[in-house]
N, C-alpha and C positions, 0 to 999 in steps of 0.2 A: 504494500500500500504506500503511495507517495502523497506528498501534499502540494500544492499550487507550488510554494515558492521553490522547492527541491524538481519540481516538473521543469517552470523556466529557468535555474541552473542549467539541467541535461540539455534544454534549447538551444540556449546561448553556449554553451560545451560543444553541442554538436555543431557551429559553425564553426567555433572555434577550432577543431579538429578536422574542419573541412564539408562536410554535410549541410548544407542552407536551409535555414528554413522552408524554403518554395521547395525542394526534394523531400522534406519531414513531411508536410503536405500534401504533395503527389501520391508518395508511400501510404497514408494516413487515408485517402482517398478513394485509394485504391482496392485496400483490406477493406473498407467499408463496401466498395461496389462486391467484390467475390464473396461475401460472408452473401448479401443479400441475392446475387443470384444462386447460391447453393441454397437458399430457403424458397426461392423464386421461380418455383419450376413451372410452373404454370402461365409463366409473363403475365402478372397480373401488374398493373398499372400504380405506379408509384407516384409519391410527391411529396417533396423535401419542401421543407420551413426554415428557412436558414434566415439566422443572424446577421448584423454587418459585422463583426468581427471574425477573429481567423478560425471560429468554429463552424461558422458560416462558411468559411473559404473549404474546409476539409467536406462540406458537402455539397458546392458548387461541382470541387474534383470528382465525387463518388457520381453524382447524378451525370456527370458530362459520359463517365462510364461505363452506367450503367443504360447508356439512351441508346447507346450502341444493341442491342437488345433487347431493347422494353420501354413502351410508353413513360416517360417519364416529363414532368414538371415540378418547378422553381417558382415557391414564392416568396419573395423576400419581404419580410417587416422589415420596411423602410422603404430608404430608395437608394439607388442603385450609389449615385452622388454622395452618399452620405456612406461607402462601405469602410472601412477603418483603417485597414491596414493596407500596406502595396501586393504581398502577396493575395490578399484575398481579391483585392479589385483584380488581379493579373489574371486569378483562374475565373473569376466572371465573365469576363472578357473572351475568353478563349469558350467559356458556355456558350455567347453570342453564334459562334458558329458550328454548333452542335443540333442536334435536332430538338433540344429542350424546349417545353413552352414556359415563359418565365410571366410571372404576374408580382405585383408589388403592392405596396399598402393602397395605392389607387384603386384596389379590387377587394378589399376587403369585404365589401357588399356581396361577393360569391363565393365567400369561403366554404359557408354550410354546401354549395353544391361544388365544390373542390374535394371537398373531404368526403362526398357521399359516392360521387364516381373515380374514386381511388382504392386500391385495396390495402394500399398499405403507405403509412403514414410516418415519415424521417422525420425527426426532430435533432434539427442541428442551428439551435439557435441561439443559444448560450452556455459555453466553455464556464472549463475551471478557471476560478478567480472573479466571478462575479458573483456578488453576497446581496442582502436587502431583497424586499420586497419587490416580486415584477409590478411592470407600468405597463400600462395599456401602449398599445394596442396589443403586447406580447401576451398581456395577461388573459384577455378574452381569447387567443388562439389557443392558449395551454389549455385553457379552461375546456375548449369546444373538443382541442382531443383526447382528450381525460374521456368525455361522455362518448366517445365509441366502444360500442363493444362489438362490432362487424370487424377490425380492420386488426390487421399486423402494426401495431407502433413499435416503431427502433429509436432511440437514441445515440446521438452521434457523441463520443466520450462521457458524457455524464449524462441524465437528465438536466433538462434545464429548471431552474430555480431549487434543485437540490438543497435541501437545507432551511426552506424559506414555507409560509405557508401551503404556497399551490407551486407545483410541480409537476413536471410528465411526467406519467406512470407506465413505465412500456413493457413490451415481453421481454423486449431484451436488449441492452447497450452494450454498444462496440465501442471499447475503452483502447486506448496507444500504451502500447510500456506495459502499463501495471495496475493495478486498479487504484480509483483514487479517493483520498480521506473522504468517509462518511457514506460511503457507497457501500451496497449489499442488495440480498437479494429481494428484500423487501419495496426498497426503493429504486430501484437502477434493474428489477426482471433477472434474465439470467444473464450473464455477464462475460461478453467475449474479449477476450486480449488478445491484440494484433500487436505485432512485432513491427515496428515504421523504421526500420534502420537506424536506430539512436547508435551510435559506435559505443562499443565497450570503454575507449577510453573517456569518453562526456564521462559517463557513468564510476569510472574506477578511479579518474584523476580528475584531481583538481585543472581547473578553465578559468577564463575571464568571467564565466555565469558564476561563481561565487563571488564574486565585488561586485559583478554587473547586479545583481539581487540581494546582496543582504549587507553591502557597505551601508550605514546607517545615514541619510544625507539631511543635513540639518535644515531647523524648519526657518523660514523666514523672521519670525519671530521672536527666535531663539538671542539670550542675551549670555555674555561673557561665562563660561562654566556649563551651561548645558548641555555642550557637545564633550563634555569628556574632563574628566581632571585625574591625570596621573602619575602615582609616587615613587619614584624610582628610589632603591635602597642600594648603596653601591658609594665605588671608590674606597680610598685609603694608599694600598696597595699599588693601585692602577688608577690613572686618572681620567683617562680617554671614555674607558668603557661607559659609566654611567651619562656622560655627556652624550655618547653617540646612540644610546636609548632614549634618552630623554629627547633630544633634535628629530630620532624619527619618530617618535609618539605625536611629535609637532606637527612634522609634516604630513601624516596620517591622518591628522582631523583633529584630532585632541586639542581644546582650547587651553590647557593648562600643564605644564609638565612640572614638577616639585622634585628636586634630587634632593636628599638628606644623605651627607657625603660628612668622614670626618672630616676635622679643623684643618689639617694641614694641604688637604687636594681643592676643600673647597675654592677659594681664590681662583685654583686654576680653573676649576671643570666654569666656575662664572664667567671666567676669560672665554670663552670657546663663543658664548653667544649671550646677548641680554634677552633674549628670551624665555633660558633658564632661569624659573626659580630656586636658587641654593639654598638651603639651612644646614650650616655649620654644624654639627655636633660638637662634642665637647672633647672628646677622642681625636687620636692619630690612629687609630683603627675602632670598628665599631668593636661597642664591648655594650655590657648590659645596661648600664648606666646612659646608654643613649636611648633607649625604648621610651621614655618620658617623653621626648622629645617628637620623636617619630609617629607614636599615638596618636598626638596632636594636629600634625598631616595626615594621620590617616583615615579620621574623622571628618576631610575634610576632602578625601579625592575617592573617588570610584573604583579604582584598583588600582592595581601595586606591583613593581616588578623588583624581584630581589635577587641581587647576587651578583649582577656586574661588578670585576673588580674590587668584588669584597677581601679579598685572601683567605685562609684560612687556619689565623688564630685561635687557640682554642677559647679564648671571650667571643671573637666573632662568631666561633661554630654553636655557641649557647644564646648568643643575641638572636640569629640568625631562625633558631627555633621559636625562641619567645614571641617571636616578631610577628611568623608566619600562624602560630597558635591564635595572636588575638587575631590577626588579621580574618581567618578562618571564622572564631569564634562571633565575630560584629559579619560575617556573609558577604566579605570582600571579595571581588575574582582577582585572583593573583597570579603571577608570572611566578615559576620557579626555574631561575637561569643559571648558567656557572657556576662560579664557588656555592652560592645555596642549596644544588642537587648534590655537591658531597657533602654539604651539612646536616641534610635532610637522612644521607644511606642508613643512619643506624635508630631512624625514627620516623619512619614509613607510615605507620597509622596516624603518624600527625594529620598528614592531609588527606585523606581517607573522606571520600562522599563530599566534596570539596567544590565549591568553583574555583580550584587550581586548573592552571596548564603546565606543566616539566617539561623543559626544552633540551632534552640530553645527546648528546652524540656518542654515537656507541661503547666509547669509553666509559663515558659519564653513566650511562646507562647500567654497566656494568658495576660502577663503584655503587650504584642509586641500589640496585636492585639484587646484583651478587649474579647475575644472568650473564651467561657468555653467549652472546647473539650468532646466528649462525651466518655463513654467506649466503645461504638459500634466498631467498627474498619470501617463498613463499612459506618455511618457516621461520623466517624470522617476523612478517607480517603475523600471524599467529601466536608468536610469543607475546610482541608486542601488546594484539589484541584483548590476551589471556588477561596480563600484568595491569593494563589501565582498567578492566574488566573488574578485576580484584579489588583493585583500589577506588573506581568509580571518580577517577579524574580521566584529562584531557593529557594525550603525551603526544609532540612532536615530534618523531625521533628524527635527527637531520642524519642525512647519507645521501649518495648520489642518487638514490631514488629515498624520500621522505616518506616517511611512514605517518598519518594522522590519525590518530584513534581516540574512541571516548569508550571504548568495550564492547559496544552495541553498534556502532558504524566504524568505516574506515574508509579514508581517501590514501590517495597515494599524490607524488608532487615529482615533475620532472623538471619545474619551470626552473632552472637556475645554470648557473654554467662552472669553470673548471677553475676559473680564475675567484672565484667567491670563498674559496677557500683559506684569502688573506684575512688575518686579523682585523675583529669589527663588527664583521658581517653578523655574526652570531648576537650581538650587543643591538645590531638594530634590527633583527627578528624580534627581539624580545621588547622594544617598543614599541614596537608594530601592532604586535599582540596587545602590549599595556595597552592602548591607545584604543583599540576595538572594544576589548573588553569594558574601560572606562564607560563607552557607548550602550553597556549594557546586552553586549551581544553575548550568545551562548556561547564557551568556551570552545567546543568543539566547531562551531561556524566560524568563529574569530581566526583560528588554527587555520582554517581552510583559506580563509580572505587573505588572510598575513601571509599564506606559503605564495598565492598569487602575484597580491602586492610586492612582495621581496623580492622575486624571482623576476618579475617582471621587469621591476627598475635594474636589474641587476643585469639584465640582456640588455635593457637598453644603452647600461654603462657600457656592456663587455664590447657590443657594436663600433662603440666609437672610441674605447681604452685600449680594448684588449688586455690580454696581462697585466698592466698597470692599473687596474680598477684598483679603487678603495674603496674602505667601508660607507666614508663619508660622500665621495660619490653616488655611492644607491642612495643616500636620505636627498638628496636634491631631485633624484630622478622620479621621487615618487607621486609629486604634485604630475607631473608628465604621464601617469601611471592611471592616477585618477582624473585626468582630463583625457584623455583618449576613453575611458570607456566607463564614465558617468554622468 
């Protein structure tokens, strides 16, 4: 079972991967015409009700289909002017010179004799993704074919107004993929799954349809802090790391980025950009004695990313628990990155049932977990699965092929290149992440958008660097990332 916005993900995925929309379509059109003349044997006289949107379009293609064999007509609620999308006016268009008879809201006056010399009745007039109550003139059409009980009703992917009070009731709907949320046999008759060519990889990898759908885009209204406030825990040690998470949380979306860095790196990590907020601790490395401090940011941002560049002191390795404890305990989503995944290895049910995400690479993995990962891909996707499965957090495992898993789903991520391997890159995945999550996005969807967004800016560096890419290269490239495809 899928749901609307996990459907336009596989969409947007399968162009991405090369399949267009206008071929998801054709395919989609086409199972809809063979399902119907294998019930069809008699040529009895058909007549589709299509929508202007592209559920309409998916039975412009089936009726052009099936006209080639069987009386068939088109009538669209609406008009023709007003159809939605390019793909759907494109297969109208191509109906024009079909044997189809088309009629439009201008004839609404002859529907009851439409629907009486027809034996069998399409409804392909409203797709997944439209909610609320129908409006007329849709609502009187649904209505008049609800009251047949002469005639075959099919539904084209769902019924239309599923979910709402009045709905088509049919014998049976031809669904794409997979059946989708809220549908059974009650509602939706008996229920056929057509195979439309979605490629396996839409499906198994992450695509530009994870940002294209669930980047969270702020509302017009929105004022300083809505769109994200997040606390980076880092430095001491290392000075770069927590700036180059905090810069990409920035350029991610995130109105606010908060680094709480000790005394001695703070200066610097401020020097990098006045758009970090620093706070000083009181330390040259975090020890427990900073938690007072930190509490007080973190009351105050939406998530939290820790470990950049922290070292690992043994005061650091007990801060570093304390930290992630309240953090958990107040319903924070939090980042668990570098030095905080071997802080974490000998106290695993800390984050248990958790909005964490762990961003480990197979080393890290290993110190976290005690697990020696295999080179298989398809055991080690498995192991992975097993482990976030157990724990009921989100894990990123980074490798040349990434592993995303929340126990229950997994993607996989090929978006990145050879040279992402320099120092950094890893510091601004884990903002990327802060930054989403901040938005209040599910951790495991965050994981997906972040591995897009990363990988993405990071081909568009390697393009014009090559080997010379840097970390801080990808965080300029990612405003480029989300203006190409939002």
């Amino acid at each position: 079972m899928i749901s609307y916005n996990e459907l336009k993900v596989l969409d947007n995925n399968s162009e991405h991967y090369g399949i267009t929309p206008l071929k998801l379509m054709e395919s989609a059109g086409k199972g809809v015409s063979d399902f119907i003349n294998k019930i069809n044997l008699e040529n009895k006289k058909i007549i589709f009700f299509c929508g202007l949107g592209n559920n309409g379009g998916d039975g412009f293609v089936a009726a052009r289909y099936l006209s080639e064999n069987n009386q068939v007509s088109v009538f669209i609620i609406g008009n023709e002017n007003n159809i939605k999308t390019d793909i759907a006016r494109n297969n109208f268009d191509k109906l024009k010179n079909s044997n189809v008879k088309i009629y439009n809201s201008d004839n609404l006056n002859i529907i009851d004799k439409l629907l009486n010399e027809n034996d069998i009745v399409i409804d392909s007039i409203l797709g997944i993704g439209i909610s609320g109550k129908l409006r007329e003139p849709i609502l009187s059409v649904v209505e008049k074919i609800n009251l047949l009980d002469d005639k075959i009703i099919i539904s084209i992917d769902i019924p239309s107004g599923i979910g709402s009070k009045t709905a088509v009731i049919p014998q049976f709907t031809i669904t794409f993929h997979d059946i989708k949320e809220g549908m059974n046999k009650l509602n939706s008759g008996e229920i056929k799954i057509i195979d439309i060519g979605i490629p396996d990889q839409a499906d198994k990898y992450v695509g530009a349809g994870e940002l294209q759908v669930f980047y969270p885009r702020p509302k017009k209204n929105s004022h300083k802090g809505d769109n994200g406030r997040v606390l980076i825990v880092g430095g001491g040690p290392y000075v770069g790391a927590p700036a180059l998470s905090g810069l990409a949380a920035l350029r991610t979306g995130a109105d606010l980025a908060y680094i709480a860095t000790p005394r001695r790196v703070g200066r610097a990590i401020a020097s990098f950009s006045p758009n970090l907020i620093v706070r000083d601790l009181n330390s040259d490395f975090l020890i427990p004695g900073d938690i007072h401090s930190i509490r007080e940011l973190l009351d105050i941002c939406n998530s939290i990313v820790i470990g950049p560049g922290l070292g690992n002191a043994k005061e650091t390795i007990e801060a570093i628990n304390k930290i992630i404890e309240i953090a958990i305990s107040e319903k924070k989503a939090l980042v668990v990155d570098a030095d905080a995944i071997k802080a974490i290895s000998g106290n695993i049910d800390l984050i248990k049932n958790s909005k964490t995400v762990i961003t480990p690479h197979k080393e890290e993995f290993r110190i976290l977990s005690g697990i020696e990962l295999a080179d298989d891909i398809d055991i080690r996707i498995k192991t992975i699965e097993n482990w976030s499965k157990e724990y009921k957090v989100s894990i990123f495992l980074k490798g040349y092929i990434d592993i995303l898993s929340n126990g229950s789903k997994t993607k996989l991520n090929l978006i990145h290149n050879e040279a992402m391997t320099v120092g950094g890159t890893g510091d601004v995945l884990a903002g990327i992440i802060g930054a989403l999550l901040s938005k209040s996005i599910d951790p495991f969807i965050a994981i997906r958008v972040a591995a897009f967004l990363n990988g993405e800016a990071g081909n568009i560096v390697f393009n014009k660097k090559s080997y010379g890419l840097l970390a801080t290269d990808i965080i300029e490239e990612i405003p480029s990332v989300l203006n190409k495809y939002l």
